[in-house]
PDB file of N, CA, C and O in Angstrom:
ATOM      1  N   UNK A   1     -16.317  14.983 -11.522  1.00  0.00           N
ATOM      2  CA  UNK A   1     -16.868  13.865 -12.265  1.00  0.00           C
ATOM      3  C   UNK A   1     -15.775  13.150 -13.070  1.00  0.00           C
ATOM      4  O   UNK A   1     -16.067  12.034 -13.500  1.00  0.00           O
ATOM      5  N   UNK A   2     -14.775  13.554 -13.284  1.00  0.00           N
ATOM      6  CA  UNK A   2     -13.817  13.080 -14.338  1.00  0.00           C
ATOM      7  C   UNK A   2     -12.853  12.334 -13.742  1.00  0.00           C
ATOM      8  O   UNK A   2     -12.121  11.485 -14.253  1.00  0.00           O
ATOM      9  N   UNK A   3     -12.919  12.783 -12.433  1.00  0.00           N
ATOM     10  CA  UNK A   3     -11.896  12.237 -11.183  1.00  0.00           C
ATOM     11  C   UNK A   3     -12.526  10.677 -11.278  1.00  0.00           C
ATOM     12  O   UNK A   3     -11.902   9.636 -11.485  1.00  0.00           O
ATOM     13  N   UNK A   4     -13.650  10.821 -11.106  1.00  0.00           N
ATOM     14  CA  UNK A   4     -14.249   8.957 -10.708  1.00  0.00           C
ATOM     15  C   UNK A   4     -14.173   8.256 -12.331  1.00  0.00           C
ATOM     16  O   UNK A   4     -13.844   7.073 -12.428  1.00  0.00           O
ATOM     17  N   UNK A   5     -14.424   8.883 -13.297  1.00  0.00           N
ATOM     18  CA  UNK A   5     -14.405   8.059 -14.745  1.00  0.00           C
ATOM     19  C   UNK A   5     -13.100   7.594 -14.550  1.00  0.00           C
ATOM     20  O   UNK A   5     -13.062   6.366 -14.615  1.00  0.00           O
ATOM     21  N   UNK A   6     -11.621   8.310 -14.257  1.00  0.00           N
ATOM     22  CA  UNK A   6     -10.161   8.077 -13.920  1.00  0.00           C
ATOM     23  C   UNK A   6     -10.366   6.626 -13.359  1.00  0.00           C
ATOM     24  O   UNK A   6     -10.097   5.634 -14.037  1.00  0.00           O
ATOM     25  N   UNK A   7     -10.885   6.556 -12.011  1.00  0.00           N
ATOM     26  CA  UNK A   7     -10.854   5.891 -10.924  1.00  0.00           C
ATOM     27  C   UNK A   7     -11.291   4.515 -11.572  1.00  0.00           C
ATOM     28  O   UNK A   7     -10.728   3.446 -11.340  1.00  0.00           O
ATOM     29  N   UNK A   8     -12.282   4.674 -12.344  1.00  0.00           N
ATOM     30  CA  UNK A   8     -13.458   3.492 -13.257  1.00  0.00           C
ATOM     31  C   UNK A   8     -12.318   2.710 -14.010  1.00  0.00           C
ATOM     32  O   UNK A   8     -11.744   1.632 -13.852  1.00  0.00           O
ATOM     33  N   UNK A   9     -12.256   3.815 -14.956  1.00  0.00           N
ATOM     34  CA  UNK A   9     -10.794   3.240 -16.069  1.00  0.00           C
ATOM     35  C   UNK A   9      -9.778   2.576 -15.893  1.00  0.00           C
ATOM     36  O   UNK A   9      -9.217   1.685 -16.531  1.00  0.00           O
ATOM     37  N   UNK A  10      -9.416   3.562 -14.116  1.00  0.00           N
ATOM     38  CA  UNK A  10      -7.912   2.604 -14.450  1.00  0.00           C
ATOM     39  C   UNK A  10      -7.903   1.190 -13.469  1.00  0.00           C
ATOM     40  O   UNK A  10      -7.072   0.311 -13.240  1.00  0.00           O
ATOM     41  N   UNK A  11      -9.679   1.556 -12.904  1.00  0.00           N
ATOM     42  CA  UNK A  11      -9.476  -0.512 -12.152  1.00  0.00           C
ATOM     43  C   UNK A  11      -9.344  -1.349 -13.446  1.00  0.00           C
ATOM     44  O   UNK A  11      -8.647  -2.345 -13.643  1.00  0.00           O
ATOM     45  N   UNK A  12     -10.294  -0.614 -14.384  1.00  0.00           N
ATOM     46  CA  UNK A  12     -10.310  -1.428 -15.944  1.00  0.00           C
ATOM     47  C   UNK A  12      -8.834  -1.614 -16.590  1.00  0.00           C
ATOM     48  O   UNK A  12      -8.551  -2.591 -17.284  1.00  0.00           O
ATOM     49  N   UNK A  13      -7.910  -0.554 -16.281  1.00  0.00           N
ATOM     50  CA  UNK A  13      -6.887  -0.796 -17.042  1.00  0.00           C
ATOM     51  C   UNK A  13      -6.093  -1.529 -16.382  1.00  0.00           C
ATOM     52  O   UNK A  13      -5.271  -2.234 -16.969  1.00  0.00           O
ATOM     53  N   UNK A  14      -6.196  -1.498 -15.001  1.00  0.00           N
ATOM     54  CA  UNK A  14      -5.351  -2.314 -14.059  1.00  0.00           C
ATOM     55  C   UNK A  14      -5.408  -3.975 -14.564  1.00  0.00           C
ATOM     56  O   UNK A  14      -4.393  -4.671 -14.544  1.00  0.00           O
ATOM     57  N   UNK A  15      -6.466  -4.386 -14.923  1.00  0.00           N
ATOM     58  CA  UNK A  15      -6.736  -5.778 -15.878  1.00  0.00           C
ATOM     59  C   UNK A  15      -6.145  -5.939 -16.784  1.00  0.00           C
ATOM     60  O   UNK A  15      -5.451  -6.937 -16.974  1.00  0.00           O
ATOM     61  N   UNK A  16      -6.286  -4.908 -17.639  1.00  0.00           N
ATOM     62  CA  UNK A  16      -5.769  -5.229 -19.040  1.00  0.00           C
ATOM     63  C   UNK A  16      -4.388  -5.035 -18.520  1.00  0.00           C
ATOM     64  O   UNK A  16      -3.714  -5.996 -18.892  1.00  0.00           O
ATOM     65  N   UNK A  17      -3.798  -4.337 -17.932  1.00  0.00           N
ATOM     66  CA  UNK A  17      -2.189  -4.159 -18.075  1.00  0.00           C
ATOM     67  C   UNK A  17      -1.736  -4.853 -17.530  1.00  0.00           C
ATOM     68  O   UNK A  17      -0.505  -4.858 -17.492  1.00  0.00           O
ATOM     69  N   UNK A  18      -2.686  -6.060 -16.630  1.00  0.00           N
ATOM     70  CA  UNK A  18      -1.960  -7.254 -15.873  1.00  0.00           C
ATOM     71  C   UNK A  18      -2.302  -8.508 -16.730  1.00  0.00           C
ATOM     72  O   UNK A  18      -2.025  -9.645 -16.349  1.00  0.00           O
ATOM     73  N   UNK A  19      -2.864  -8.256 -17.802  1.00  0.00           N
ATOM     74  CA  UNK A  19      -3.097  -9.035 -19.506  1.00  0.00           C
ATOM     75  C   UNK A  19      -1.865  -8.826 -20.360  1.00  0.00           C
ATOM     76  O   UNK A  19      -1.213  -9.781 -20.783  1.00  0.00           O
ATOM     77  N   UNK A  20      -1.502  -7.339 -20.651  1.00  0.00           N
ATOM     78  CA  UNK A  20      -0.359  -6.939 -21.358  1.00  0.00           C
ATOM     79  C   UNK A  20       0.904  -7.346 -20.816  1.00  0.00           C
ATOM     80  O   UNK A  20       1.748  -7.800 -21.588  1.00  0.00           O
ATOM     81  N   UNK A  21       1.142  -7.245 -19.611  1.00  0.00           N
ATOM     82  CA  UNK A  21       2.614  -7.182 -19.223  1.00  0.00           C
ATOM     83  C   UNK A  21       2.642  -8.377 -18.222  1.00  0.00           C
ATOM     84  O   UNK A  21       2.222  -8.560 -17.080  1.00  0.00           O
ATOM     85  N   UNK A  22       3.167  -8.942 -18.938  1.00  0.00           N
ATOM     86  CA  UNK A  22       3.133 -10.518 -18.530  1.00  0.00           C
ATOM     87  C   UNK A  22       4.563 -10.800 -17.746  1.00  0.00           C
ATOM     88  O   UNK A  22       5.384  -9.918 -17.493  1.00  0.00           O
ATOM     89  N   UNK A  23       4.702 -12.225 -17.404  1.00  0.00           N
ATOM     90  CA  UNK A  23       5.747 -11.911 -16.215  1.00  0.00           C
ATOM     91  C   UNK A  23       5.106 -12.450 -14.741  1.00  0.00           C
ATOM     92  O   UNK A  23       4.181 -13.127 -14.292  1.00  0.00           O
ATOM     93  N   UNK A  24       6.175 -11.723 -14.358  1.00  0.00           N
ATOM     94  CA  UNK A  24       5.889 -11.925 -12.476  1.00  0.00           C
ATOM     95  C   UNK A  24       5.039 -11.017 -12.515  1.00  0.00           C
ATOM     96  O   UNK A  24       5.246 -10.013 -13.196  1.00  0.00           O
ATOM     97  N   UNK A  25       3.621 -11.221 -11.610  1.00  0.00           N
ATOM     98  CA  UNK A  25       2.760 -10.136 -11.879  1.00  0.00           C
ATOM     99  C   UNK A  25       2.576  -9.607 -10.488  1.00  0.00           C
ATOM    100  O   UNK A  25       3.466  -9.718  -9.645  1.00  0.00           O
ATOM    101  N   UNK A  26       1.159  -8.901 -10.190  1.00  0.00           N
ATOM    102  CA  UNK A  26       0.913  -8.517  -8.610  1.00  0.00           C
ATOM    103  C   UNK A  26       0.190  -8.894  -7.917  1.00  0.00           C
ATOM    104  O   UNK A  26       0.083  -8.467  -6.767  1.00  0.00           O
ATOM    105  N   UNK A  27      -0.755 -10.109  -8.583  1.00  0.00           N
ATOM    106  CA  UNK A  27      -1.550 -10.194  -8.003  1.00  0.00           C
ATOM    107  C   UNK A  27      -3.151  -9.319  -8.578  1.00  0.00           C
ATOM    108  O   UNK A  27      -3.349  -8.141  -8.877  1.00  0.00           O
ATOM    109  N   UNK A  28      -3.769 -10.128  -8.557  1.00  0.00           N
ATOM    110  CA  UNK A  28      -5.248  -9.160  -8.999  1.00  0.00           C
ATOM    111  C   UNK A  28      -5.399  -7.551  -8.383  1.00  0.00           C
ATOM    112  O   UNK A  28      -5.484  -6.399  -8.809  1.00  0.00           O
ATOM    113  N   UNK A  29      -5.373  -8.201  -7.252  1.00  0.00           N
ATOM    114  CA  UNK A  29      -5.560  -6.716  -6.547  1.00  0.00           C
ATOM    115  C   UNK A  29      -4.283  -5.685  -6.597  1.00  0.00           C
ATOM    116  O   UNK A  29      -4.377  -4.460  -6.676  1.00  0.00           O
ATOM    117  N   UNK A  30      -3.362  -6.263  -6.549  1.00  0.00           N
ATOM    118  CA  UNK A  30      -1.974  -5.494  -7.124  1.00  0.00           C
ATOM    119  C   UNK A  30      -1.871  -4.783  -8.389  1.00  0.00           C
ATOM    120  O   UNK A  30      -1.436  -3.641  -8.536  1.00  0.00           O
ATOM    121  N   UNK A  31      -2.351  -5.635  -9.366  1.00  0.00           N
ATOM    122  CA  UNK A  31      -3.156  -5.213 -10.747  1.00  0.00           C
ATOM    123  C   UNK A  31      -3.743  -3.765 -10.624  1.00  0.00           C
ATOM    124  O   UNK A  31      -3.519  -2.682 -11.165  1.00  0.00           O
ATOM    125  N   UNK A  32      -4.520  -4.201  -9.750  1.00  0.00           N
ATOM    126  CA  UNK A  32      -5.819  -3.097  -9.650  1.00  0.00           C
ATOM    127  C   UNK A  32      -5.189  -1.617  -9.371  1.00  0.00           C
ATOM    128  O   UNK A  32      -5.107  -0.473  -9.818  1.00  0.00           O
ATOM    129  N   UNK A  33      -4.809  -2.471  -8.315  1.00  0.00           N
ATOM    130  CA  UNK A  33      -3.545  -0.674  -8.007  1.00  0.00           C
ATOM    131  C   UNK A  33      -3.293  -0.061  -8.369  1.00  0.00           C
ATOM    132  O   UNK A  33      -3.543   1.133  -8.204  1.00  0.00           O
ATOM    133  N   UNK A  34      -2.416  -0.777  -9.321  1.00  0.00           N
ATOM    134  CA  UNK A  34      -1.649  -0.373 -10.442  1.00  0.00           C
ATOM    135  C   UNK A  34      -1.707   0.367 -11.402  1.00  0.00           C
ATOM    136  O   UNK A  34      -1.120   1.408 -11.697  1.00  0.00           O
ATOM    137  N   UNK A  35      -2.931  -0.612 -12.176  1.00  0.00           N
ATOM    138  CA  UNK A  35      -3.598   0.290 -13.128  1.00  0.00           C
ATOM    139  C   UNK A  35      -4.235   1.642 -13.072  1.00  0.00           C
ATOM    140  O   UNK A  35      -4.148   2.610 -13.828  1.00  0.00           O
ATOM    141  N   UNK A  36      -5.181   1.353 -11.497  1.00  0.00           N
ATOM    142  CA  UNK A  36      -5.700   2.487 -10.782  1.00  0.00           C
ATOM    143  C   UNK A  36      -5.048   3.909 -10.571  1.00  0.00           C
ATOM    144  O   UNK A  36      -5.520   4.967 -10.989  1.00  0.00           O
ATOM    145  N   UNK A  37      -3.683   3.725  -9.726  1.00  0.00           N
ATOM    146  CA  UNK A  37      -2.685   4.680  -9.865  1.00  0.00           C
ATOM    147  C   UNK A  37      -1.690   5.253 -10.957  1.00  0.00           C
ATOM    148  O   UNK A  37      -1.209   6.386 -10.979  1.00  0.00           O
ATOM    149  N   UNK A  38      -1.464   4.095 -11.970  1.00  0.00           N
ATOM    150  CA  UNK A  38      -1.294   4.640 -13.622  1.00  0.00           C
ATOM    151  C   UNK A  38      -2.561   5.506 -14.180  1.00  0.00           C
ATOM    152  O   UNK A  38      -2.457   6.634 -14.662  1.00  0.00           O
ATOM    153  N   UNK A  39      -3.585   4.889 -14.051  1.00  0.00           N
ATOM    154  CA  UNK A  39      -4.533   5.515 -14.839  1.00  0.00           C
ATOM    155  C   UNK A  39      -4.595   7.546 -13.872  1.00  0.00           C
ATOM    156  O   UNK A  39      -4.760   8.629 -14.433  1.00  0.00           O
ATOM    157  N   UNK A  40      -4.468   7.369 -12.961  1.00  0.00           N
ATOM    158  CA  UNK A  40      -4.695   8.790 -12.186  1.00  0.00           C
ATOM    159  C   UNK A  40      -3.303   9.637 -12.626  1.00  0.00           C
ATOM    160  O   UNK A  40      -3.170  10.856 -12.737  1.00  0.00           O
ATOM    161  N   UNK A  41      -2.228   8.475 -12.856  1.00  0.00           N
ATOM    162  CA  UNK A  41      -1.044   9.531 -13.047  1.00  0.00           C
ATOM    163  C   UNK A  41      -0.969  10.101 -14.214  1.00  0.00           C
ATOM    164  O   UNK A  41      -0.717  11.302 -14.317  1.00  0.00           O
ATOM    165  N   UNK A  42      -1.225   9.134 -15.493  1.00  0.00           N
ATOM    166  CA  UNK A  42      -1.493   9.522 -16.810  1.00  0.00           C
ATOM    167  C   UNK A  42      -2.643  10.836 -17.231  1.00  0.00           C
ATOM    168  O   UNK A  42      -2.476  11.817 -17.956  1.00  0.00           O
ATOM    169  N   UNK A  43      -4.014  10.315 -16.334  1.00  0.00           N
ATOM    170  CA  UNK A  43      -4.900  11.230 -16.575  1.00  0.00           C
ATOM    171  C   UNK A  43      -4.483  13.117 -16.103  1.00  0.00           C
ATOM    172  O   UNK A  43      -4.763  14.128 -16.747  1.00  0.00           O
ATOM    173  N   UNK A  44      -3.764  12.997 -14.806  1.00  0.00           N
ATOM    174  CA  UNK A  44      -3.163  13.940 -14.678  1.00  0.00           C
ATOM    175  C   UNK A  44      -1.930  14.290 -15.260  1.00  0.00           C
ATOM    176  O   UNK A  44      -1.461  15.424 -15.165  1.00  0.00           O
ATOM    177  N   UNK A  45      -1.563  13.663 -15.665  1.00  0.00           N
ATOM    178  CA  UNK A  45      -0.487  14.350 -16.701  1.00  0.00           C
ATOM    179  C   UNK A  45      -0.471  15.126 -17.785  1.00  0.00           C
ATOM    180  O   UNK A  45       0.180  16.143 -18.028  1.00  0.00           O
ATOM    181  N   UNK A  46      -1.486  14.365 -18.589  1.00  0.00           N
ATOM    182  CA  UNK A  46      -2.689  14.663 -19.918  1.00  0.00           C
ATOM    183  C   UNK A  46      -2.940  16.006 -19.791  1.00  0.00           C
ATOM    184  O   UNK A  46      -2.388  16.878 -20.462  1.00  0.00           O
ATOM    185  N   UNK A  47      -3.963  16.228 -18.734  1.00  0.00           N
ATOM    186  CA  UNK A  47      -4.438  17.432 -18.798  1.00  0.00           C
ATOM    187  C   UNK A  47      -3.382  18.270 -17.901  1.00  0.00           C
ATOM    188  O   UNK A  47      -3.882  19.292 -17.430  1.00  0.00           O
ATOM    189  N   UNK A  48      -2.661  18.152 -17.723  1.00  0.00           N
ATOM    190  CA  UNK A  48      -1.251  19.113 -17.155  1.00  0.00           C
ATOM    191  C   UNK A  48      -1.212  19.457 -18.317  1.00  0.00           C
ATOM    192  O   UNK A  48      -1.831  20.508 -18.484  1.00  0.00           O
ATOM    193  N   UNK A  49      -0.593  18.900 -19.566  1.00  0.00           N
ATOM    194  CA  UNK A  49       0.044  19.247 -20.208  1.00  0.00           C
ATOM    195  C   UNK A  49      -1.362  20.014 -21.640  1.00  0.00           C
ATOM    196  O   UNK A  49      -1.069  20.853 -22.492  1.00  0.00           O
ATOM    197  N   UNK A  50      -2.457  19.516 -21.493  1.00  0.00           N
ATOM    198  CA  UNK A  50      -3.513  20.143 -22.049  1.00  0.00           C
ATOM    199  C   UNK A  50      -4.226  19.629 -22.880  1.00  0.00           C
ATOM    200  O   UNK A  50      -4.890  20.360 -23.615  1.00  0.00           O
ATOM    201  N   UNK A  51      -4.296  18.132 -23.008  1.00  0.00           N
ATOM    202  CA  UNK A  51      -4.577  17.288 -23.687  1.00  0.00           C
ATOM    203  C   UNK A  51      -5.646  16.245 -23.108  1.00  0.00           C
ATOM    204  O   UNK A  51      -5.064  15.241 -22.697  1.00  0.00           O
ATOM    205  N   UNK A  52      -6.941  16.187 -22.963  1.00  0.00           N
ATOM    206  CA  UNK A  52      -8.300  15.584 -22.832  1.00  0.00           C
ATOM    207  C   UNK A  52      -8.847  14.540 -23.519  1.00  0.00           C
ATOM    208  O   UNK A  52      -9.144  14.526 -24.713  1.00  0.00           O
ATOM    209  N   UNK A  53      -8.968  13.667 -22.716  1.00  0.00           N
ATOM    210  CA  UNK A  53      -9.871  12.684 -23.563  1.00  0.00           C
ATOM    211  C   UNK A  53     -11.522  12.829 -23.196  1.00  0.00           C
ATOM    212  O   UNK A  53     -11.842  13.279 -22.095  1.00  0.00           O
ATOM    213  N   UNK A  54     -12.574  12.411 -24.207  1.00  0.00           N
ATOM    214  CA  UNK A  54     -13.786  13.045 -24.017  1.00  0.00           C
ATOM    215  C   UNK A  54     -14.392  11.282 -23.832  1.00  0.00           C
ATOM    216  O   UNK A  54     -15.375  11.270 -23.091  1.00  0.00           O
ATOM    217  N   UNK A  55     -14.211  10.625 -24.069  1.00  0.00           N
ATOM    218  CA  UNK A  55     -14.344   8.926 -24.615  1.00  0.00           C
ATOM    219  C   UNK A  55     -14.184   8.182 -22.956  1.00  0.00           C
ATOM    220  O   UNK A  55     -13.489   8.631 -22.045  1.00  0.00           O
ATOM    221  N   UNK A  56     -14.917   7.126 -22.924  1.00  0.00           N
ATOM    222  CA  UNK A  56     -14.209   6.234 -21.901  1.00  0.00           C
ATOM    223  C   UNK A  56     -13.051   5.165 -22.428  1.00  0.00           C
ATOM    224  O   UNK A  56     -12.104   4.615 -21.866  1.00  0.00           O
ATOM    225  N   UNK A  57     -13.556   5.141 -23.704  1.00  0.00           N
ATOM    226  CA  UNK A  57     -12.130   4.133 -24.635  1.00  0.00           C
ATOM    227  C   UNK A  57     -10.810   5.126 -24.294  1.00  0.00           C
ATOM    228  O   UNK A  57      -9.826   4.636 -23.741  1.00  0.00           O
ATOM    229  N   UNK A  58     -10.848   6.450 -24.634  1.00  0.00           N
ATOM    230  CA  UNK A  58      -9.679   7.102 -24.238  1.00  0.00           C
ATOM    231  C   UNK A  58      -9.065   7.238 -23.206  1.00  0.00           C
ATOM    232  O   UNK A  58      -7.869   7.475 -23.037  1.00  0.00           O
ATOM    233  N   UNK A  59     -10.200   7.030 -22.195  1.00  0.00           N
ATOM    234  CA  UNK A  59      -9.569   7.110 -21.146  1.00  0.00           C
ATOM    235  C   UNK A  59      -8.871   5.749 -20.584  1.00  0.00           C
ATOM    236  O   UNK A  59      -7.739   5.800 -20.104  1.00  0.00           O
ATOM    237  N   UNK A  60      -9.527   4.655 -20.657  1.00  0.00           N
ATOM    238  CA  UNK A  60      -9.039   3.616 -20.301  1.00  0.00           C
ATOM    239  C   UNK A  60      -7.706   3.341 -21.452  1.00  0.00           C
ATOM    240  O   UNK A  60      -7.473   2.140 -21.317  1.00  0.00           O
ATOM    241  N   UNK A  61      -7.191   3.637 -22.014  1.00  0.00           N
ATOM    242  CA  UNK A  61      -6.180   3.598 -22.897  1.00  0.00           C
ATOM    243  C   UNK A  61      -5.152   4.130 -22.300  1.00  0.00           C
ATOM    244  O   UNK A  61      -4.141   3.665 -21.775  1.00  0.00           O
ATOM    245  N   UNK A  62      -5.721   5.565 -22.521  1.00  0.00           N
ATOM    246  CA  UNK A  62      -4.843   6.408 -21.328  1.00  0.00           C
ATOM    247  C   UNK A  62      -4.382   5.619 -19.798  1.00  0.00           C
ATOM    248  O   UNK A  62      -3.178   5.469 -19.591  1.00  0.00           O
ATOM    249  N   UNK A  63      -5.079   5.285 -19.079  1.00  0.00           N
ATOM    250  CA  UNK A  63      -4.892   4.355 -17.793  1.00  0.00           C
ATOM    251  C   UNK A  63      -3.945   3.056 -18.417  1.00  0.00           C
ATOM    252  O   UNK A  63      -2.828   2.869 -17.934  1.00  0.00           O
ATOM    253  N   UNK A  64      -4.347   2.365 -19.281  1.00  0.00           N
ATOM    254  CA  UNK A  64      -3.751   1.425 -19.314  1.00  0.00           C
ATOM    255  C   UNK A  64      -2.376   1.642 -19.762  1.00  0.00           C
ATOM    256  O   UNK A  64      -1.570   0.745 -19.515  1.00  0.00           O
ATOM    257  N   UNK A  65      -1.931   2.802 -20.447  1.00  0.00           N
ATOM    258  CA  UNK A  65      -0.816   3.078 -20.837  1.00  0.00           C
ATOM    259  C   UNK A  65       0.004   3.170 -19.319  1.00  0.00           C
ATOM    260  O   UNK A  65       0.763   2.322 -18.848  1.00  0.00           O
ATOM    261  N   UNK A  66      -0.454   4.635 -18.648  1.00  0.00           N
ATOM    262  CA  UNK A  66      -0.031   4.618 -17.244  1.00  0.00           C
ATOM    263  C   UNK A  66       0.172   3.565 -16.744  1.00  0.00           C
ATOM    264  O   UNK A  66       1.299   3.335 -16.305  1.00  0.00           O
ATOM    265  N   UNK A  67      -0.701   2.740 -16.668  1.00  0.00           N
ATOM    266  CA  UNK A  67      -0.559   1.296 -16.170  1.00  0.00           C
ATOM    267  C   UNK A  67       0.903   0.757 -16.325  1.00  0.00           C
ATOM    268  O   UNK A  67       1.699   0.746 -15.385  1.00  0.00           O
ATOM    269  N   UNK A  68       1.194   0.310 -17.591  1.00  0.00           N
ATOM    270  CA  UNK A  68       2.353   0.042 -18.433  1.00  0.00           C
ATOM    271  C   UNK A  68       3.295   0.687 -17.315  1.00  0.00           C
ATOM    272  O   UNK A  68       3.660   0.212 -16.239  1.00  0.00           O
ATOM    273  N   UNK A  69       3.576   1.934 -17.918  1.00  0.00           N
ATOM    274  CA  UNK A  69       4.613   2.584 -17.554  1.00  0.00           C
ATOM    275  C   UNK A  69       5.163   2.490 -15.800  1.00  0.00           C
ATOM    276  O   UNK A  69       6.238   2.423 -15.205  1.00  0.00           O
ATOM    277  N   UNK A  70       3.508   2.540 -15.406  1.00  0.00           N
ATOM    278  CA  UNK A  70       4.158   2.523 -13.964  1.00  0.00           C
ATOM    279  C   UNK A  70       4.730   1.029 -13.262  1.00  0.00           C
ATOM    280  O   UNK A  70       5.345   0.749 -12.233  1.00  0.00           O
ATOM    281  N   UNK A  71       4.067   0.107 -14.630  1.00  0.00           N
ATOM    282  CA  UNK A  71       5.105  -1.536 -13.779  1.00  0.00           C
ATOM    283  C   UNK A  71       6.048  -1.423 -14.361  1.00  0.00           C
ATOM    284  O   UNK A  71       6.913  -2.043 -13.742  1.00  0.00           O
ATOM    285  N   UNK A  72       6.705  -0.718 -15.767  1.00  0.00           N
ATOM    286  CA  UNK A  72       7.495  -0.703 -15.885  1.00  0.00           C
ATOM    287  C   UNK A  72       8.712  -0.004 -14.861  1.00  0.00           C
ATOM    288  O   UNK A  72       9.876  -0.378 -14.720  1.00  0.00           O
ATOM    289  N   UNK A  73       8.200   0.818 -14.394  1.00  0.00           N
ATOM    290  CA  UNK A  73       8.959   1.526 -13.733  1.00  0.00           C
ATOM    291  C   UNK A  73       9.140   0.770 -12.005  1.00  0.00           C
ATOM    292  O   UNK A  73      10.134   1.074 -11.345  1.00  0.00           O
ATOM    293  N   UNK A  74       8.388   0.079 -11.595  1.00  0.00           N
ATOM    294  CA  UNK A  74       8.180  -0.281 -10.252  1.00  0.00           C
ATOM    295  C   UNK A  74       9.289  -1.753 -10.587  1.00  0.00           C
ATOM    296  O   UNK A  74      10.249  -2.027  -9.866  1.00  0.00           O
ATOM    297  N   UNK A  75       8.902  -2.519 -11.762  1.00  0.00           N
ATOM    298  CA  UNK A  75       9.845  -3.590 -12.298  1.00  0.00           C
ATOM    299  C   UNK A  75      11.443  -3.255 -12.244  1.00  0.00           C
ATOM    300  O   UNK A  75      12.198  -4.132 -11.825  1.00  0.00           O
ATOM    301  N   UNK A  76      11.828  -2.330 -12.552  1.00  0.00           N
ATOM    302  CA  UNK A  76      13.167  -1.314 -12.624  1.00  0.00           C
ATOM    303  C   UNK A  76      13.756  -1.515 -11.328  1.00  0.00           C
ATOM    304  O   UNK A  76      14.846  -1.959 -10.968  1.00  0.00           O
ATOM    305  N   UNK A  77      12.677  -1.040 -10.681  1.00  0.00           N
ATOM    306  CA  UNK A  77      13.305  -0.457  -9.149  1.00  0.00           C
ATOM    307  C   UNK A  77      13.865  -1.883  -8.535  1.00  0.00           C
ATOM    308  O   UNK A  77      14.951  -2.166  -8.030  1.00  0.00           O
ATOM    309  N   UNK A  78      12.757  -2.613  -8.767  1.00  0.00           N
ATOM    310  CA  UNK A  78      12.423  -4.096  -8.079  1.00  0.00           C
ATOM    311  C   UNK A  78      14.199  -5.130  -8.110  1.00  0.00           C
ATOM    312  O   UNK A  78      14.771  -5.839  -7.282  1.00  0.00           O
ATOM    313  N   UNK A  79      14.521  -4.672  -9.557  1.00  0.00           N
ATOM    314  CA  UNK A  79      15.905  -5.564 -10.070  1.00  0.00           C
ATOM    315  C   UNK A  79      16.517  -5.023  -9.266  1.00  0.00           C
ATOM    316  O   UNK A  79      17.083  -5.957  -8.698  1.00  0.00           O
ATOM    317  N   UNK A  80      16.969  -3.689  -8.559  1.00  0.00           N
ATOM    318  CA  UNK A  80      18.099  -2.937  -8.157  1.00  0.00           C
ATOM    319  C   UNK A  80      18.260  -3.372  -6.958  1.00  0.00           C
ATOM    320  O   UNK A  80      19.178  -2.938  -6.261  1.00  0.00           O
TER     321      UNK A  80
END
């Protein structure tokens, strides 16, 4: 069940982080990705390390952070 709230969040965060991080963007659906696959990497990271969010605000926070990080990181690659 926590797997699909992930999945929920991070289409949600995939928006907001294509709101936040402005720029050359991906595209909506690129967005979506994005956020989608931030939000799954973050959420699994979280609880790797042992740390839960119980909230859907937390979670989509969580995603949207992932979000962040992972255009940041895809942006990186992109210059090289």
């Amino acid at each position: 069940m926590n797997f699909i709230v992930w999945i929920i969040c991070g289409i949600i965060a995939g928006w907001v982080t294509g709101l936040v991080v402005r720029g050359r963007g991906f595209g909506i659906k690129g967005d979506l990705i994005v956020g989608l696959l931030g939000g799954l990497v973050a959420g699994a990271l979280l609880s790797f390390i042992g740390h839960f969010t119980f909230r859907i605000l937390g979670n989509v926070v969580t995603a949207v952070v992932g979000g962040v990080i992972l255009v940041a990181i895809i942006r990186f690659f992109r210059r090289k």
